[in-house]
N, C-alpha and C positions, 0 to 999 in steps of 0.2 A: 240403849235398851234400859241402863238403869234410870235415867233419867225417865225416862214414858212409864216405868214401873213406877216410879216416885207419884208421878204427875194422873197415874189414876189407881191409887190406893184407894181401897172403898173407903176406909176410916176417915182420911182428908176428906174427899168427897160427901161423906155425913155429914162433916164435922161444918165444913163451904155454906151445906145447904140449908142445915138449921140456924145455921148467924144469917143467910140474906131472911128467909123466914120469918125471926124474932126481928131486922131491922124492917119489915116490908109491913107498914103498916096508911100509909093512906094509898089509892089507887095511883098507877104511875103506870103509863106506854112507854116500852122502850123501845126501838127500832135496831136488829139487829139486818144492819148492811147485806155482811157478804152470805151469800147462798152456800157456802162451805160452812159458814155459822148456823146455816137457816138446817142444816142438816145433821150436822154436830148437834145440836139441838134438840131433833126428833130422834136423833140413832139413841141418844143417851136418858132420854124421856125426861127431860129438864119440863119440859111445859104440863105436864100431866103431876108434878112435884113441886111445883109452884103456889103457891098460896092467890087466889084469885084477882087478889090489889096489884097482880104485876099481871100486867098484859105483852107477851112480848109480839110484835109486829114485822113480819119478814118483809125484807127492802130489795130495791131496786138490782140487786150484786150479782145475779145470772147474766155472764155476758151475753148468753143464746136471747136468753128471753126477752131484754132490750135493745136486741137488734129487729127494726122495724120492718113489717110485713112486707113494706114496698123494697126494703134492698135487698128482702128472699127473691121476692118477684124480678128484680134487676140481673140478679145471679141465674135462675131460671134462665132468662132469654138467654142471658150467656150461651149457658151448656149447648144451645140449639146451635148457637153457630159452628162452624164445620174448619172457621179458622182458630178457635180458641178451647184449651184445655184451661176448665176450669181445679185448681187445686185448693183444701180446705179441712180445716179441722173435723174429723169425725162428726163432733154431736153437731154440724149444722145439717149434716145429712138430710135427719131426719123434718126438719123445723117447716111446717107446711107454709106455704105461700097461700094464694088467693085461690090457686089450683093447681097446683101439684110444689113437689119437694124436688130437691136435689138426688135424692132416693130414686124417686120417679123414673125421673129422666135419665138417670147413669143408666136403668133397667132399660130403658126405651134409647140408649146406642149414645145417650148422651156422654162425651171426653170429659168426665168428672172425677177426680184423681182425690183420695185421704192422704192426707200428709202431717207428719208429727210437729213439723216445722215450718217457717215460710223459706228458710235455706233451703230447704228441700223444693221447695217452688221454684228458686233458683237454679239449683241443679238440672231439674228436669226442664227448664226454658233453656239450657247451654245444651242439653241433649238432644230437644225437639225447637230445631230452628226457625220453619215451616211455620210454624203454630205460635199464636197471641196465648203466653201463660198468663192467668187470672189469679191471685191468690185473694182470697177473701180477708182480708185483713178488720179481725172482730176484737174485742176485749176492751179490756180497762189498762190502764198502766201498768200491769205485770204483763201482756204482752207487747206491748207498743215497743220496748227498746228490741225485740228479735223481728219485728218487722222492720224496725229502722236499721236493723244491720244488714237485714235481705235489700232495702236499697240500695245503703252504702256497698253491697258485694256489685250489687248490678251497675251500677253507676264506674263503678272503677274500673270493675271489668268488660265494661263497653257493651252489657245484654242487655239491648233495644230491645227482646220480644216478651220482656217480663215487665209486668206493673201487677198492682193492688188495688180491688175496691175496696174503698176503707169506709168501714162505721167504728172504727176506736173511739172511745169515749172517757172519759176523765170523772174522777169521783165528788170530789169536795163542794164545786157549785151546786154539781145534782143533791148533795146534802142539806144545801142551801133552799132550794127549791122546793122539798119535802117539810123542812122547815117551817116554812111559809106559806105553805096549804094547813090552812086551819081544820081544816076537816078529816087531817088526820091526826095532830095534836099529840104531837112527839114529846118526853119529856129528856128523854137521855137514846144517848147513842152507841151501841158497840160498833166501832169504826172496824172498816175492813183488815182481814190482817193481812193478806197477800198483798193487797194495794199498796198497806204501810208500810212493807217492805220495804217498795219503790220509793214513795215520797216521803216516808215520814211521817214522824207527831206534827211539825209544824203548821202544816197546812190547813189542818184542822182548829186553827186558833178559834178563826171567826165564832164557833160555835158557840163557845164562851163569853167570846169578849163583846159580841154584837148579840145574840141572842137568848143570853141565856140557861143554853141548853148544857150540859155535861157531855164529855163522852170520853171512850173507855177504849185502846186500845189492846184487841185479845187475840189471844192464840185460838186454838182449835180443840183442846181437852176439855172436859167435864169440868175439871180443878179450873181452870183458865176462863171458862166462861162465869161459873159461879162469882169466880172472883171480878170479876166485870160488872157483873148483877149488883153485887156487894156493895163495890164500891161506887156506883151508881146512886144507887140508895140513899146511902151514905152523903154523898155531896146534896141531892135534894133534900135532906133531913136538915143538913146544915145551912142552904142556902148557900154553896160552894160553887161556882160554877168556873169548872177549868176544863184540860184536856188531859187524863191520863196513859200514860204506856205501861201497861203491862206484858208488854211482849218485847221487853228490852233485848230479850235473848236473839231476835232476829230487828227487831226494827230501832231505829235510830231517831234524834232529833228531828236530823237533815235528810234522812234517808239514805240511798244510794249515788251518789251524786254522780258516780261514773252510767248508770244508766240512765238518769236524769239526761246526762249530757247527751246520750247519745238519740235520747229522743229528741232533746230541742235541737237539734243539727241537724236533723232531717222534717221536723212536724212545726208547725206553728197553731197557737189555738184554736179554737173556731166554735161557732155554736153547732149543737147535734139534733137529731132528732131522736129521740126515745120513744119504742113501744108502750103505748097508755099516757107517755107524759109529753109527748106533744117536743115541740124544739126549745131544747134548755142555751139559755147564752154561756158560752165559755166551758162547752162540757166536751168539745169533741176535740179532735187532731187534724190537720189537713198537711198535706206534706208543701212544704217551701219552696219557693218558685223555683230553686235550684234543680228540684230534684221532680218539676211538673210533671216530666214525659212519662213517668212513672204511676203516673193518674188514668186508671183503666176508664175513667169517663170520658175524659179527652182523648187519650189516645186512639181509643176506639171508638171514636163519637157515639156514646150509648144514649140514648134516650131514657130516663131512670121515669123505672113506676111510679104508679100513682098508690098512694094508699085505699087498700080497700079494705077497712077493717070487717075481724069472722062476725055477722050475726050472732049474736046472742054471747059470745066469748066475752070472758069479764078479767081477762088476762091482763089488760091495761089496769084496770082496777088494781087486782092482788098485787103487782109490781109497787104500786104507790102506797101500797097497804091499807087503802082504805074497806076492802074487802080481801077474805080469805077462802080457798077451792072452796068450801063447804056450801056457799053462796051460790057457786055457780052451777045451773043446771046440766052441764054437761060434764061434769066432774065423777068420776068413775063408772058412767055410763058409756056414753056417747064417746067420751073423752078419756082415752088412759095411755101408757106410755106405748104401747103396741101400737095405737093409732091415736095418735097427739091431734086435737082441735085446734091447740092455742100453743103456744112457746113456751109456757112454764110448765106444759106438761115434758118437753122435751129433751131438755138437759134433767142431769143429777142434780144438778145447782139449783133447777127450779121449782120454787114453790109449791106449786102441784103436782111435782113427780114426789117432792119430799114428804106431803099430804099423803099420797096417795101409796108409797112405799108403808109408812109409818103408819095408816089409816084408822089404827087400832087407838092410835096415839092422840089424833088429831082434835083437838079443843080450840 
């Protein structure tokens, strides 16, 4: 506690905001990653105290919302069958498909089960033998190593009736990719912090060393992002481009190498598909032939939707940052967290729930 009292002392926090202030003098995009940033952000009213030369741009870091319409629609049929209990993280509950949600269907007799963990999808497949358990297997690299442990349980302890639809997805290429679209024209980066947990500064090299770009490993405080901002600034001023950590206090060079481990024992790369951005090479996980049986696509010979993106939703857009809710016409209309149009209305983490919460805020 004293440390969090430290870390949002109003004084320090003045003190943050008028050094980026007086360094923010020609226009600069910065791309803040993760959706726990993207909210950190509007909670603390950083963007309304910003001097207008800094644009900051919310990224890709909603696991909800870059999980593509077609693998809602995939989980959907699921629920309908009579031989499989579907199990899943709360916020995809709600995340609407082409026609109807996981919500839906639980209501309408669908086996759709909320679980805090995919262990607990394990458990409940050693309980319910009868039944094909489904776990939705979603996120970035902060959840991929407790999926890869719900294999490794299943696999040891001989539970044939559990597998995973996986869309996990990996950070750094997708950074690459945003990059490389000129049309949004990134100048610095606040890297995910929960991410860098997992893997670390290193990974992040390329941004530097091939493009140019800065970026800025942060925590989640007022003090911790300004300082992001800062030093951001700072290295374009200088023409500096490296990778910095400011979140030494949890994140490391190498990262965690024991969860690292435990993901590459079970996952091997793959390329993914993304909501709005289409299939990125080298950004997803797929589990290793070792551990195939465990692929609720084959096991249960699924036939995987087709993409039908929402008319008129521009959620793919705000994901890549080239537009923000405010843009969209269905954005606190048509569209609000009570009845989600699009994915980034649907989690916390997303964009237009964070708009839309903060609305007061929103520029």
């Amino acid at each position: 506690m004293k440390y969090l009292n430290q870390m949002r002392d109003i004084n320090l926090i003045k003190g943050m905001l008028e050094k980026v202030v007086l360094k923010s003098k020609t226009q600069v995009n910065i791309m803040e990653v993760c959706g726990t940033h993207t909210m950190a952000i509007f909670k603390s009213g950083i963007r309304e105290l910003l001097p207008p030369t800094i644009k900051l741009i919310s990224g890709p870091g909603c696991p909800v919302c870059v999980t593509p319409q077609s693998y809602i629609d995939t989980a959907i049929m699921l629920s309908k069958r009579k031989d499989v209990i579907i199990t899943t993280f709360g916020d995809m509950m709600r995340v609407p498909g082409s026609e109807s949600s996981l919500q839906r269907e639980k209501a309408l007799g669908g086996n759709v089960k909320v679980v805090f963990s995919p262990l607990d999808a394990v458990r409940i497949a050693k309980e319910n033998p009868q039944y094909n358990v489904v776990f939705l297997a979603i996120g970035f690299e902060t959840t991929a190593p407790t999926v890869a442990l719900s294999i490794e349980m299943a696999y040891k302890e001989n539970i044939k009736n559990y597998s995973i639809l996986s869309s996990i997805k990996t950070m750094p290429n997708t950074m690459k990719a945003l990059v490389v679209d000129e049309e949004i024209n990134i100048n610095g980066f606040i890297c995910p912090g929960h991410v860098s947990t997992i893997i670390g500064e290193k990974p992040y090299g390329f941004l530097a060393k091939d493009y140019n770009i800065p970026a800025v490993i942060a925590g989640f405080e007022t003090v911790d992002i300004l300082m992001a901002l800062y030093s951001l600034l700072e290295m374009l001023e200088n023409g500096e481009y490296k990778v910095k950590n400011h979140y030494s206090r949890l994140v490391s060079y190498e990262g965690n190498k024991k969860a690292q481990e435990i993901i590459n024992n079970v996952f091997e790369t793959s390329d993914s598909n993304w909501r709005g951005i289409g299939k990125v090479e080298g950004t997803g996980l797929q589990l290793r032939n070792k551990y195939k049986d465990f692929n609720a696509v084959v096991k249960l010979d699924i036939v995987e939707a087709q993409e039908k993106p929402i008319k008129g939703c521009i959620c793919g857009d705000i994901i890549k940052g080239k537009n923000n809710p405010l843009d969209c016409p269905y954005f606190a209309k048509t569209c609000t967290p009570i009845n989600p149009i699009g994915a980034c209305m649907v989690s916390e983490e997303g964009t237009c729930a964070a708009y839309y919460k903060y609305r007061g805020s929103s520029t």
